[in-house]
Biopython code that builds the backbone (N, CA, C, O; Angstrom):
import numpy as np
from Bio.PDB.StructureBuilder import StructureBuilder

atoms = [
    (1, "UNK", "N", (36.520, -6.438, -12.495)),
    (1, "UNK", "CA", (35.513, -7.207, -11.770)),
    (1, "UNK", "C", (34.530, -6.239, -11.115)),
    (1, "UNK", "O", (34.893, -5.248, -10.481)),
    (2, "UNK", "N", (33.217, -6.609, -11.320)),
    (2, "UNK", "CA", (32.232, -5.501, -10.896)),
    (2, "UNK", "C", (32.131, -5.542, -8.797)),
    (2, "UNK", "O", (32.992, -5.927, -8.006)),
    (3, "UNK", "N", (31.567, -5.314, -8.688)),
    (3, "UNK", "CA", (31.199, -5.130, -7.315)),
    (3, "UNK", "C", (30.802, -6.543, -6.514)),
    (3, "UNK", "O", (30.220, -7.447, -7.115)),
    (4, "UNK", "N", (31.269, -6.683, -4.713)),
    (4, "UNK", "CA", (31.161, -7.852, -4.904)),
    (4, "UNK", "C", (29.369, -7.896, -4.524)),
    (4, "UNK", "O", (28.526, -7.031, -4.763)),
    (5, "UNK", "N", (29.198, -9.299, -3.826)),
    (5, "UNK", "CA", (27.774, -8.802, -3.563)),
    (5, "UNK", "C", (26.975, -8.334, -2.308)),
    (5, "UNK", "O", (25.800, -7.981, -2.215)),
    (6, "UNK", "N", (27.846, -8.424, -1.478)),
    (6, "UNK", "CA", (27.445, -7.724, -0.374)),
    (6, "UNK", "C", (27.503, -5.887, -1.030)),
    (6, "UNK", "O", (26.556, -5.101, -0.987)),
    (7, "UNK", "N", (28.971, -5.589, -1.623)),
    (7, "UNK", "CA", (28.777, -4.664, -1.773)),
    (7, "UNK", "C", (27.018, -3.726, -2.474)),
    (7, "UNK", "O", (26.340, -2.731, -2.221)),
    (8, "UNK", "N", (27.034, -4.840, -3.380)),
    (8, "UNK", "CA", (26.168, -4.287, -4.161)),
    (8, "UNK", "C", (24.414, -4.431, -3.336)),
    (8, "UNK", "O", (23.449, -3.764, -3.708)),
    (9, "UNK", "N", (24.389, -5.225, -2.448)),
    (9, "UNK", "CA", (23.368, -4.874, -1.539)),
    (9, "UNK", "C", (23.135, -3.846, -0.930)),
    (9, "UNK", "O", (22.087, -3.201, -0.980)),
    (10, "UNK", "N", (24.451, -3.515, -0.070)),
    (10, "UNK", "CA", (24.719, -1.873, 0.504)),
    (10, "UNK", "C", (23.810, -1.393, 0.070)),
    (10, "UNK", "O", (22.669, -1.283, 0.519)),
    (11, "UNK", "N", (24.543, -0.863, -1.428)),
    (11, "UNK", "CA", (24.470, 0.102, -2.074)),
    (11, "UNK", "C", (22.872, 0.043, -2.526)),
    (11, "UNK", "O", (22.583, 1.161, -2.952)),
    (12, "UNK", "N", (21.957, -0.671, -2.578)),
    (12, "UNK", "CA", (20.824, -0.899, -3.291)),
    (12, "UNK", "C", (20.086, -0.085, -1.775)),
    (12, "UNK", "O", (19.632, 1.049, -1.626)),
    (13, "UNK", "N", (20.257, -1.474, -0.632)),
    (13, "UNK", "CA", (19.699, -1.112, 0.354)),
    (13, "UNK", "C", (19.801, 0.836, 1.098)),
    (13, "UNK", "O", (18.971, 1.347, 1.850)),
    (14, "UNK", "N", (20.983, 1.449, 0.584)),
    (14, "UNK", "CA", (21.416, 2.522, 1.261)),
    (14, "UNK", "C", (20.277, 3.456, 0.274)),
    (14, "UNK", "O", (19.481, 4.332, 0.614)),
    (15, "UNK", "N", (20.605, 2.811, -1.189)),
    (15, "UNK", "CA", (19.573, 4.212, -1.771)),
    (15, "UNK", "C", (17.779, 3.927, -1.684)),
    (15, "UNK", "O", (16.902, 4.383, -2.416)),
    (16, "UNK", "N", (17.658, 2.954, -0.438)),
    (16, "UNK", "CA", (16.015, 2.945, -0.730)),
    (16, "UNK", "C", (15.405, 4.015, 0.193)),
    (16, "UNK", "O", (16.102, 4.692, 0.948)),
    (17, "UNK", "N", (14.122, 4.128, 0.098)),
    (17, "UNK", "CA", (13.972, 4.711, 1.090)),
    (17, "UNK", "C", (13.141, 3.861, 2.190)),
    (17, "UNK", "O", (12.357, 3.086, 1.643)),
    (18, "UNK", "N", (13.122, 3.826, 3.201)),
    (18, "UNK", "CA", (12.915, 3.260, 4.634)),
    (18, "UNK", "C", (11.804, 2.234, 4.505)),
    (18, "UNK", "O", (11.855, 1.043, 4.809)),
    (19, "UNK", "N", (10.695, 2.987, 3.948)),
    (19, "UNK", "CA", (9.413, 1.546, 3.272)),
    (19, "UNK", "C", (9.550, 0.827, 2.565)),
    (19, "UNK", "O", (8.800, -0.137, 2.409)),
    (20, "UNK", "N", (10.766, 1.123, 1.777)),
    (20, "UNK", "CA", (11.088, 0.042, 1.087)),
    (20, "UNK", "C", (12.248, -1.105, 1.292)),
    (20, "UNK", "O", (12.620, -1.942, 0.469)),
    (21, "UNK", "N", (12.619, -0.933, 2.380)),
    (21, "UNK", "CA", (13.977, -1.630, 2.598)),
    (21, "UNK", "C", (13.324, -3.140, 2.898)),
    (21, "UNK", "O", (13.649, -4.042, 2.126)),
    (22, "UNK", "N", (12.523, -3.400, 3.866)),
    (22, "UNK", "CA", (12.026, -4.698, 4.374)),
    (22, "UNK", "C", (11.733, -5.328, 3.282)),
    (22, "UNK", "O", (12.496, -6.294, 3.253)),
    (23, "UNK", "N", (10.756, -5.343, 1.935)),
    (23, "UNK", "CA", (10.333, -5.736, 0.752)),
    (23, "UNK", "C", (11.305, -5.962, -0.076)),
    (23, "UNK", "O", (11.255, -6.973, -0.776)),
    (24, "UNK", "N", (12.592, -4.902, -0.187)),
    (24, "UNK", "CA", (13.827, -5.376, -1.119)),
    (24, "UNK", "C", (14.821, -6.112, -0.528)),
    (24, "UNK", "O", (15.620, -6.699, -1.258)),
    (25, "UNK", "N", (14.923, -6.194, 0.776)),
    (25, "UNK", "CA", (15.303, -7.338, 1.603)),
    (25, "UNK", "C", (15.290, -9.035, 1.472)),
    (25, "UNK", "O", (16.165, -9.879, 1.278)),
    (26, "UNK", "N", (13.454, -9.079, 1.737)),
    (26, "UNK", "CA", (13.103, -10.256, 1.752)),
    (26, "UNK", "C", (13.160, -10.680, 0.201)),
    (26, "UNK", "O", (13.107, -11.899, 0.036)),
    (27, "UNK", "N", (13.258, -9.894, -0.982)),
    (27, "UNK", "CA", (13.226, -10.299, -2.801)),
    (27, "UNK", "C", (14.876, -10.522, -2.995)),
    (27, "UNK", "O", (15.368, -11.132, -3.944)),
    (28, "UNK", "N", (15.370, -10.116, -2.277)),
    (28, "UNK", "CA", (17.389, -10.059, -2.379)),
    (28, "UNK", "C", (17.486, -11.959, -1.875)),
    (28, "UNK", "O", (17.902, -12.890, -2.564)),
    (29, "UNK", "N", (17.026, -11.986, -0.693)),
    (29, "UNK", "CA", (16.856, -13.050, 0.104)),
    (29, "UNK", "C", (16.642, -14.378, -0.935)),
    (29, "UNK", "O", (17.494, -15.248, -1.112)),
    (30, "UNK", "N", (15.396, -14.333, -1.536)),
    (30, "UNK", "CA", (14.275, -15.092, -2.271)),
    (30, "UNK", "C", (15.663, -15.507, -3.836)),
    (30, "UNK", "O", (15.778, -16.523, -4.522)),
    (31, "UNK", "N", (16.305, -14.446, -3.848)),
    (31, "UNK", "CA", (16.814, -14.187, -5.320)),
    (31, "UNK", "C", (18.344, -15.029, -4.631)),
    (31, "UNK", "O", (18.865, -15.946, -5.266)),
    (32, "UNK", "N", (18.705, -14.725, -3.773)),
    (32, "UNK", "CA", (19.372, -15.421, -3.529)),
    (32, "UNK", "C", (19.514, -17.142, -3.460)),
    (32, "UNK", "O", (20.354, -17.813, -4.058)),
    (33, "UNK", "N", (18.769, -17.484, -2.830)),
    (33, "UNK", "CA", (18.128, -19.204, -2.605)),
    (33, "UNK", "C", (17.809, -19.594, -3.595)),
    (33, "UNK", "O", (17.726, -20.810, -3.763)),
    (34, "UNK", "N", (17.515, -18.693, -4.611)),
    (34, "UNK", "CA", (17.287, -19.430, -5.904)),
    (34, "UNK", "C", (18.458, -19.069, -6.620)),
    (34, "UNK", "O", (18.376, -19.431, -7.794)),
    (35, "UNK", "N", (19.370, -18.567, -6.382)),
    (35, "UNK", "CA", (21.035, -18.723, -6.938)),
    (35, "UNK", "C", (21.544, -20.345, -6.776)),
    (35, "UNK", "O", (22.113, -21.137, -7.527)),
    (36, "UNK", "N", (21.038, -20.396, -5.419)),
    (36, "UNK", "CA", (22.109, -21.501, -4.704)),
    (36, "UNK", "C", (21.757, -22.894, -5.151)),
    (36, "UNK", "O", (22.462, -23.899, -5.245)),
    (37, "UNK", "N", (20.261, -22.659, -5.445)),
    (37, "UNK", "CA", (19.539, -23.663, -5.733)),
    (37, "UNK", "C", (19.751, -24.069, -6.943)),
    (37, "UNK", "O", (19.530, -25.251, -7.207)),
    (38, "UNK", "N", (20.267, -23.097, -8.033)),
    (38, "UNK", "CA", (20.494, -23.896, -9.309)),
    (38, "UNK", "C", (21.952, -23.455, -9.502)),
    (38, "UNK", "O", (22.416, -23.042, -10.565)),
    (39, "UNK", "N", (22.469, -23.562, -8.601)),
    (39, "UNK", "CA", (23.803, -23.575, -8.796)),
    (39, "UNK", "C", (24.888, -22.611, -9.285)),
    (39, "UNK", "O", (26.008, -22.755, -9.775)),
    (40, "UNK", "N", (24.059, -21.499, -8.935)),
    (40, "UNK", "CA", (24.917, -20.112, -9.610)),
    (40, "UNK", "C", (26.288, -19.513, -9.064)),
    (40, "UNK", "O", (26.420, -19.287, -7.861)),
    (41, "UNK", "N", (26.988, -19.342, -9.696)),
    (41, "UNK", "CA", (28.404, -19.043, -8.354)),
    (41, "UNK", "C", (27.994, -17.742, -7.895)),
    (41, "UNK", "O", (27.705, -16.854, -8.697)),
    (42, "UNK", "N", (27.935, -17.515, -6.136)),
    (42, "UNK", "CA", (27.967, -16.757, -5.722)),
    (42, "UNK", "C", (29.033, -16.803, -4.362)),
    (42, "UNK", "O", (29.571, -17.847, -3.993)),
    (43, "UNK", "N", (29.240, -15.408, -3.660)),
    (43, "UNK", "CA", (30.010, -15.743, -2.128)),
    (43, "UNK", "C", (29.037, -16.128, -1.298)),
    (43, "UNK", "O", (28.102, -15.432, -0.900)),
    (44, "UNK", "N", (29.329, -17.547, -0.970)),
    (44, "UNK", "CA", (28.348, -18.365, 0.139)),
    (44, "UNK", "C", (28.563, -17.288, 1.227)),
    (44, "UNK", "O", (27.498, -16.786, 1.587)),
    (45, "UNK", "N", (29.864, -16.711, 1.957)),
    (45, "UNK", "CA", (29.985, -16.047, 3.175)),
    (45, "UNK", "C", (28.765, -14.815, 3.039)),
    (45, "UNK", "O", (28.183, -14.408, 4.045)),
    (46, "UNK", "N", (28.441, -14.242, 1.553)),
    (46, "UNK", "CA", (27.621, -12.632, 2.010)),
    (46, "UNK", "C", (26.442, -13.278, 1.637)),
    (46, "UNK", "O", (25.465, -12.576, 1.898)),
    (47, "UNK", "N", (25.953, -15.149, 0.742)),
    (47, "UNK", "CA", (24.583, -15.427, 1.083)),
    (47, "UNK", "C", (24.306, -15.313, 1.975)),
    (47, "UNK", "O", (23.364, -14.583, 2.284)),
    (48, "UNK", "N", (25.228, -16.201, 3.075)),
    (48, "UNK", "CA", (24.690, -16.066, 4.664)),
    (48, "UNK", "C", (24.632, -15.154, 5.150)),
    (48, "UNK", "O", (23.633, -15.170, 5.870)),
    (49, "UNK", "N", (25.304, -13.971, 5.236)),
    (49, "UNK", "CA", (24.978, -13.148, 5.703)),
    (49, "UNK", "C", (23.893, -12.280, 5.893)),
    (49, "UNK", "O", (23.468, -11.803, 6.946)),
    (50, "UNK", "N", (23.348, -12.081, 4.306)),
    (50, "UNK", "CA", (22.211, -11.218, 3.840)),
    (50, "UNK", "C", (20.943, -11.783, 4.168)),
    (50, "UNK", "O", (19.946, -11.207, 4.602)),
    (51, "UNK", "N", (21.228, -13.780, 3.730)),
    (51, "UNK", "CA", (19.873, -14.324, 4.527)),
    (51, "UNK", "C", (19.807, -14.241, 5.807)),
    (51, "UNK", "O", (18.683, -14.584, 6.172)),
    (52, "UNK", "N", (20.724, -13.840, 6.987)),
    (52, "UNK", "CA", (20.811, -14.085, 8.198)),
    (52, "UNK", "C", (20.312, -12.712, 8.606)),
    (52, "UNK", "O", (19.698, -12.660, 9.671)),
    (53, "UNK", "N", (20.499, -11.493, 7.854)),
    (53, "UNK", "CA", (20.110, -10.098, 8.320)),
    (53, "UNK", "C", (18.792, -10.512, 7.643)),
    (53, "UNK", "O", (18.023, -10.810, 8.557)),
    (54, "UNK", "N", (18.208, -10.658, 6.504)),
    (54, "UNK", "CA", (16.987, -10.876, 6.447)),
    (54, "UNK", "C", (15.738, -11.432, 7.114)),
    (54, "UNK", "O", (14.580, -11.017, 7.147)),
    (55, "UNK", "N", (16.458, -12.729, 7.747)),
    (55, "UNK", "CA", (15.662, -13.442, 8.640)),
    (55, "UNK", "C", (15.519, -12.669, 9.658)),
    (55, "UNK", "O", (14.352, -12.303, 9.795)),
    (56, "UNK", "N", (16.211, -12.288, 10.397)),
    (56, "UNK", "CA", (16.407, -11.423, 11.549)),
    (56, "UNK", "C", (15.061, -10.119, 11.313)),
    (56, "UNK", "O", (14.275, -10.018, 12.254)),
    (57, "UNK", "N", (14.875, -9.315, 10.260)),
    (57, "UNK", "CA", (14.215, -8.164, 9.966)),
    (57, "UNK", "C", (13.209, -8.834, 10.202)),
    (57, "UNK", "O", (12.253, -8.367, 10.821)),
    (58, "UNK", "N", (13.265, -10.362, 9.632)),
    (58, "UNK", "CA", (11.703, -10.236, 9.697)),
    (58, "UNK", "C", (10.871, -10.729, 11.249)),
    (58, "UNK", "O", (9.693, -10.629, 11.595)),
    (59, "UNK", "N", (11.976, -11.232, 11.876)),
    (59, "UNK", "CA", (11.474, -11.779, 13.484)),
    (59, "UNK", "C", (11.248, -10.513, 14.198)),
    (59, "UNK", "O", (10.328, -10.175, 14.943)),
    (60, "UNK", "N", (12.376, -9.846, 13.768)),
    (60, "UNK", "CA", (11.961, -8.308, 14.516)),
    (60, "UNK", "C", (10.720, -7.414, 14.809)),
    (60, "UNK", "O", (10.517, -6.615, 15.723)),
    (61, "UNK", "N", (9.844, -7.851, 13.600)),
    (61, "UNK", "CA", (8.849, -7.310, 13.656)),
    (61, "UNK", "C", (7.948, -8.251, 14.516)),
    (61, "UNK", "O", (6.791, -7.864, 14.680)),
    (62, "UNK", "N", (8.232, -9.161, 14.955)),
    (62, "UNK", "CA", (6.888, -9.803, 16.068)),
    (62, "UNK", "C", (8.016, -9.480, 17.129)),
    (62, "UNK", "O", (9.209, -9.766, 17.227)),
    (63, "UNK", "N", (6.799, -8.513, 18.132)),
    (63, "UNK", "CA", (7.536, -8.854, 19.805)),
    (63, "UNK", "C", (7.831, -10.178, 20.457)),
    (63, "UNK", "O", (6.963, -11.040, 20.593)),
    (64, "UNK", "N", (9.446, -10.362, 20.975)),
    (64, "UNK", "CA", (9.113, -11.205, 21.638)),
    (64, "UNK", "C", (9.543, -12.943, 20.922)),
    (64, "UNK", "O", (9.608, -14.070, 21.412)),
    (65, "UNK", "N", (9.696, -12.534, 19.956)),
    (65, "UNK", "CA", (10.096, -13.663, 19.372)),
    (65, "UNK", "C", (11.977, -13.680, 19.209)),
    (65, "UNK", "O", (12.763, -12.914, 18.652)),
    (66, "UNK", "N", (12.135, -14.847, 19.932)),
    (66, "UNK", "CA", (13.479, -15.165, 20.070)),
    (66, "UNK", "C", (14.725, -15.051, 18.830)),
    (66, "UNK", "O", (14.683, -16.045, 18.105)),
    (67, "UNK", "N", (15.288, -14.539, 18.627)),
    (67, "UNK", "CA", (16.673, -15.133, 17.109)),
    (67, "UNK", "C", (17.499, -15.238, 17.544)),
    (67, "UNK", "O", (17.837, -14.283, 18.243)),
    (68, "UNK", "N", (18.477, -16.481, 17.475)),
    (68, "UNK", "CA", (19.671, -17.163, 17.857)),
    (68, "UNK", "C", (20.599, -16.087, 17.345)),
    (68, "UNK", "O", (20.498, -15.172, 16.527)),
    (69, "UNK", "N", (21.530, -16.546, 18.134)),
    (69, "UNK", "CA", (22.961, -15.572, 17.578)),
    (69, "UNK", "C", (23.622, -16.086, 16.385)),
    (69, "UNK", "O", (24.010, -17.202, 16.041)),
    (70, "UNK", "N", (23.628, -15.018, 15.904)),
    (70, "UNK", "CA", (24.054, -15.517, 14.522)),
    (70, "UNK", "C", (25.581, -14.682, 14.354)),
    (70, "UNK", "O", (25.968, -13.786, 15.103)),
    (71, "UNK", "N", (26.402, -15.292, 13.041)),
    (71, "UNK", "CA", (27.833, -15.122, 12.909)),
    (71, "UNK", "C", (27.789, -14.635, 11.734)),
    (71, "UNK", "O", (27.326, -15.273, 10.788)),
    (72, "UNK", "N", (28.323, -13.291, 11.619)),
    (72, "UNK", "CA", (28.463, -12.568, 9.926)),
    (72, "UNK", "C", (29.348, -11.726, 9.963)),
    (72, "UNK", "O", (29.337, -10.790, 10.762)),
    (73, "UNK", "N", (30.525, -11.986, 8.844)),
    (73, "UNK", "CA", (31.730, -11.301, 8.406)),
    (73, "UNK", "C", (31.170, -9.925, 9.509)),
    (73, "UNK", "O", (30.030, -9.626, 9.864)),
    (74, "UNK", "N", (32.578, -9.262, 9.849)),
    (74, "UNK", "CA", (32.665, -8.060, 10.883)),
    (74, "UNK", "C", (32.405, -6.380, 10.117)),
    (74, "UNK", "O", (32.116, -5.231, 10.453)),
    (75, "UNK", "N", (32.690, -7.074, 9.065)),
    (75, "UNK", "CA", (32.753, -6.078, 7.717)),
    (75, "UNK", "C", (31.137, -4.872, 7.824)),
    (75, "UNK", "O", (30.887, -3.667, 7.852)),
    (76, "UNK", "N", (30.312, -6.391, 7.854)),
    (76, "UNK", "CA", (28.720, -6.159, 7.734)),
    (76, "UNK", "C", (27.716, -5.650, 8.565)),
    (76, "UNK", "O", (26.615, -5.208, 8.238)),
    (77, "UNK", "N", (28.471, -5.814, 10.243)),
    (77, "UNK", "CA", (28.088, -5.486, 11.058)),
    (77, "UNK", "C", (27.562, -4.210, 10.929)),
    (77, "UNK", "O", (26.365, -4.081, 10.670)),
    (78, "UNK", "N", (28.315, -3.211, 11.079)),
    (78, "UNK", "CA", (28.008, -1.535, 10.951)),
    (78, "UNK", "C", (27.373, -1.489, 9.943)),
    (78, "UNK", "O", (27.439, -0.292, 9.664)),
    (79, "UNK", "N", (26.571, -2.138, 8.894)),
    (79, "UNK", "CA", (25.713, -1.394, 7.700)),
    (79, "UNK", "C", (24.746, -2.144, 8.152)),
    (79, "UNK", "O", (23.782, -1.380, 8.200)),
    (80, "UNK", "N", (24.287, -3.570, 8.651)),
    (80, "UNK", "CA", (23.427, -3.826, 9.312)),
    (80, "UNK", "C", (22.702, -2.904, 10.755)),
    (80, "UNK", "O", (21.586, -2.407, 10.903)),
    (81, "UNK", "N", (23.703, -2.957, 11.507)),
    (81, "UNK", "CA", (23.231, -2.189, 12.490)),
    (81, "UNK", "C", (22.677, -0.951, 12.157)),
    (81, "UNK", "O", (21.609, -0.663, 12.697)),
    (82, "UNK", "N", (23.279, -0.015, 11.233)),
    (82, "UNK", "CA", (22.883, 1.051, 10.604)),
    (82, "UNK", "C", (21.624, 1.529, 10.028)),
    (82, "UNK", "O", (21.029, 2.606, 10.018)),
    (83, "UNK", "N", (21.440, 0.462, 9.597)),
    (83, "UNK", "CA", (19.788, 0.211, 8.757)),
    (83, "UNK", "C", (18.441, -0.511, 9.535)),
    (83, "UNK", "O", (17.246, -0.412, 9.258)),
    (84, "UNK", "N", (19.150, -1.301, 10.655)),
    (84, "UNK", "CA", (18.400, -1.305, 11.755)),
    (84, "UNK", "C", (17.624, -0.206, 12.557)),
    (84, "UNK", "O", (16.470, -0.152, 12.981)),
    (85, "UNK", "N", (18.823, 0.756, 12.611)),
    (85, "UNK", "CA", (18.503, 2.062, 13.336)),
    (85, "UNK", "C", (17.210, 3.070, 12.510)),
    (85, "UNK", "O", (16.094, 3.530, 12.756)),
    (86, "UNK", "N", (18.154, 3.034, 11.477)),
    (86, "UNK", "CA", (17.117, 3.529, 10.278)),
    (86, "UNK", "C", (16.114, 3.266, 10.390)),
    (86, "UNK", "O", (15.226, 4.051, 10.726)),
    (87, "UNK", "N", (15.912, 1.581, 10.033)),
    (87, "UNK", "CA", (14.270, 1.487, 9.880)),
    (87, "UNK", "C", (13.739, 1.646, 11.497)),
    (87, "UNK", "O", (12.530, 1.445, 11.374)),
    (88, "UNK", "N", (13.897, 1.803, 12.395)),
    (88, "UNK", "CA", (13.583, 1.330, 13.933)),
    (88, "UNK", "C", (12.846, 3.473, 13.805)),
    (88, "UNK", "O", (11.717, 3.962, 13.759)),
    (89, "UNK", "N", (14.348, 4.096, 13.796)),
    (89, "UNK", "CA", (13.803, 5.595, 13.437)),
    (89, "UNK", "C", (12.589, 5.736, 12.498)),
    (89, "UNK", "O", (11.550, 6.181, 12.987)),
    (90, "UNK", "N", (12.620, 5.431, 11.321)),
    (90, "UNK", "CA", (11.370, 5.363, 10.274)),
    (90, "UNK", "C", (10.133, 4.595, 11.188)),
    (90, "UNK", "O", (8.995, 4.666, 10.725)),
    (91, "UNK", "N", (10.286, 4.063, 12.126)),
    (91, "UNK", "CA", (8.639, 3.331, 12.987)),
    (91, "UNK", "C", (8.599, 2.253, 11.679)),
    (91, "UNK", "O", (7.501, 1.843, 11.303)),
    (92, "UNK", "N", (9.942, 1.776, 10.946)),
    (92, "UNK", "CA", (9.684, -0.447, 10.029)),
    (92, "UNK", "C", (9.981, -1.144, 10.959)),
    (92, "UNK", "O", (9.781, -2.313, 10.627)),
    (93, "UNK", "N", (10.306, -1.085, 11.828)),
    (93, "UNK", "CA", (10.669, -1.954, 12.946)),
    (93, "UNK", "C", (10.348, -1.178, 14.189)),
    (93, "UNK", "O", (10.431, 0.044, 14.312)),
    (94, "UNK", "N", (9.948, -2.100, 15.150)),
    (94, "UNK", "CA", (9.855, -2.072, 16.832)),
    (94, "UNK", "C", (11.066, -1.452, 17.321)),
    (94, "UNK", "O", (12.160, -1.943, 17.040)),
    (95, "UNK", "N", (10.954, -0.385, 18.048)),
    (95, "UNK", "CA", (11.985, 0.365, 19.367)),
    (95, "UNK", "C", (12.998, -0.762, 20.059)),
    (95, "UNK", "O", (14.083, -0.466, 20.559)),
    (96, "UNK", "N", (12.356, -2.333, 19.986)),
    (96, "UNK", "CA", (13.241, -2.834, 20.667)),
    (96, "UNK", "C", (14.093, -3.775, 19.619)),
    (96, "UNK", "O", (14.878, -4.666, 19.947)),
    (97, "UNK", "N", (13.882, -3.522, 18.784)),
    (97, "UNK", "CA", (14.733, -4.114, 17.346)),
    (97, "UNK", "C", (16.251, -3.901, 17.215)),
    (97, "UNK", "O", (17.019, -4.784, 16.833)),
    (98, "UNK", "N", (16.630, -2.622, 17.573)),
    (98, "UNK", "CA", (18.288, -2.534, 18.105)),
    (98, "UNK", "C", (18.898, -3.303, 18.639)),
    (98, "UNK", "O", (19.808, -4.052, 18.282)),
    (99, "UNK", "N", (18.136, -3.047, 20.009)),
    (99, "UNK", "CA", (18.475, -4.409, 21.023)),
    (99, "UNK", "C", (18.659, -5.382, 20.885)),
    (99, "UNK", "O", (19.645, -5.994, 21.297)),
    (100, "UNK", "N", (17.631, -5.866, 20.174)),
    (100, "UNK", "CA", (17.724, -7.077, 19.577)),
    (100, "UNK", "C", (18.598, -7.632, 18.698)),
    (100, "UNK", "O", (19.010, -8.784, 18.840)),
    (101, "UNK", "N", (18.882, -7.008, 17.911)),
    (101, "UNK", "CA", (19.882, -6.998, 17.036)),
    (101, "UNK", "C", (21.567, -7.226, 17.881)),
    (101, "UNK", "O", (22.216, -8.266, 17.768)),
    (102, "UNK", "N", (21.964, -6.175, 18.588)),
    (102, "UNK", "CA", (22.981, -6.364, 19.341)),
    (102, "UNK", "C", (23.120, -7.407, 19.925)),
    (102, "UNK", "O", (24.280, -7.765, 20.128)),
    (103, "UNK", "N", (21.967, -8.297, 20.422)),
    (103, "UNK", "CA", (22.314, -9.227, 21.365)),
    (103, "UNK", "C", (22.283, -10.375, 20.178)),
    (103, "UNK", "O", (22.838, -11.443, 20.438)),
    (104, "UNK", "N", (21.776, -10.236, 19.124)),
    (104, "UNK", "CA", (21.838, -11.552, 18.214)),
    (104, "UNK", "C", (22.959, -11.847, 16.813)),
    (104, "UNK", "O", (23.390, -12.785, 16.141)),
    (105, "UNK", "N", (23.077, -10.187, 16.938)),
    (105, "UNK", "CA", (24.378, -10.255, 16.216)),
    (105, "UNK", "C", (26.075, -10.086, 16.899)),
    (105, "UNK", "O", (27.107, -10.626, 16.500)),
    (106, "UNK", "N", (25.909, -9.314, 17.833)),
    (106, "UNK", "CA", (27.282, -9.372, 18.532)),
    (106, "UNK", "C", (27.602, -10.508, 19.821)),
    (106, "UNK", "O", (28.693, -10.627, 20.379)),
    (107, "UNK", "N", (26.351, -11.299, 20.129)),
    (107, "UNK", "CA", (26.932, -12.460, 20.009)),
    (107, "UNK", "C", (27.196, -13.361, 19.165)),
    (107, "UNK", "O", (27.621, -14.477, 19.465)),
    (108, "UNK", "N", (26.997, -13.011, 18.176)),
    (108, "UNK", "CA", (27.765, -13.608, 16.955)),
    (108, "UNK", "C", (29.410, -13.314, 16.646)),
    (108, "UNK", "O", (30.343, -14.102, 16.490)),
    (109, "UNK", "N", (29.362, -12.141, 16.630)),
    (109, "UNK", "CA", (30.984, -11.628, 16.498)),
    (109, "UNK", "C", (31.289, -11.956, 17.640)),
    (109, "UNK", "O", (31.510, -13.127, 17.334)),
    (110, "UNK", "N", (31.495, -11.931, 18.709)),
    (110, "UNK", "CA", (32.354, -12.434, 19.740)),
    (110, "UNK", "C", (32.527, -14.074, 19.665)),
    (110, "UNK", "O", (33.532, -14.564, 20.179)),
    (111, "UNK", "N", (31.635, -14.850, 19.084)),
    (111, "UNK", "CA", (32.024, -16.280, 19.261)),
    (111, "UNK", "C", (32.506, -16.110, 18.227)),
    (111, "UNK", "O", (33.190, -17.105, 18.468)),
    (112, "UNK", "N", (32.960, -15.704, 16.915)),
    (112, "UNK", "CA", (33.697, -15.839, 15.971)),
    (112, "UNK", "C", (35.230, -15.334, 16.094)),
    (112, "UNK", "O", (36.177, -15.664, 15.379)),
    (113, "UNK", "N", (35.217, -14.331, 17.336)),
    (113, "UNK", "CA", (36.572, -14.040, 17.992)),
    (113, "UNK", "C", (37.096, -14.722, 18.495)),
    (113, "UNK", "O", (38.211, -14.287, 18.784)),
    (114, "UNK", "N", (36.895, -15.829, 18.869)),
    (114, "UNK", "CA", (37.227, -16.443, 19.928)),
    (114, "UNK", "C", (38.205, -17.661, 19.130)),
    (114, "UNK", "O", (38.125, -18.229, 18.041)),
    (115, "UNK", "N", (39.412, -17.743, 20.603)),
    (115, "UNK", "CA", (40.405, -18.637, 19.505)),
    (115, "UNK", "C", (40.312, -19.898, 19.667)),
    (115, "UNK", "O", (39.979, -20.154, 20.824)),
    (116, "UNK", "N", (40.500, -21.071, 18.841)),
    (116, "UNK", "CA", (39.979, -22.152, 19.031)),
    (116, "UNK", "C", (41.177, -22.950, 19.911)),
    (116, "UNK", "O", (40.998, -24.107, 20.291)),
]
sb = StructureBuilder()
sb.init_structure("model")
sb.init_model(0)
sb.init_chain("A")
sb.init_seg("    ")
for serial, (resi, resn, name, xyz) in enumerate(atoms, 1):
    if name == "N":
        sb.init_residue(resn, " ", resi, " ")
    sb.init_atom(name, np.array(xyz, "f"), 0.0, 1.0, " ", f" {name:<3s}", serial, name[0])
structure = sb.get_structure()
């Protein structure tokens, strides 16, 4: 069995270089929704995920604009955050895009900790 598909995002996203990450992002995104849409088997858990880091990249770039906390496998966290940093270092994203991120993704993981 080949790679799953988060994996294989990683790996796409890790070898781009920094100008290109936002653009192969939002086409991963696009390529995705049109999986779901005609019915292609994929893991619903790393659609959401990848659309949920996608959406996120792209609010990031307007100051100031709010993103709900969102919930994504724990797995994903550290390569998201990672590439956050990245692009934030590269000047693809706003200085306060980290931040942002932490507060919209790790309140995500903590309500997913939580026991019912």
């Amino acid at each position: 069995m080949g790679l799953q598909l988060f994996e294989q995002f990683r790996a796409m996203v890790d070898q781009l270089p920094a100008k290109g990450v936002m653009a192969a992002v939002r086409l991963q995104e696009q390529m995705l929704k049109d999986d779901v849409a005609r019915k292609r088997t994929v893991s619903m858990n790393d659609v959401r995920s990848i659309t949920s880091f996608s959406q996120f990249l792209e609010k990031a770039l307007i100051s100031g604009v709010k993103v709900p906390p969102v919930t994504v496998p724990l797995q994903h966290l550290s390569f998201y955050r990672a590439t956050v940093k990245r692009l934030v270092d590269e000047g693809e994203l706003p200085k306060d895009a980290s931040a942002r991120f932490d507060k919209t993704f790790s309140a995500g993981a903590m309500k997913s900790l939580k026991v019912s």
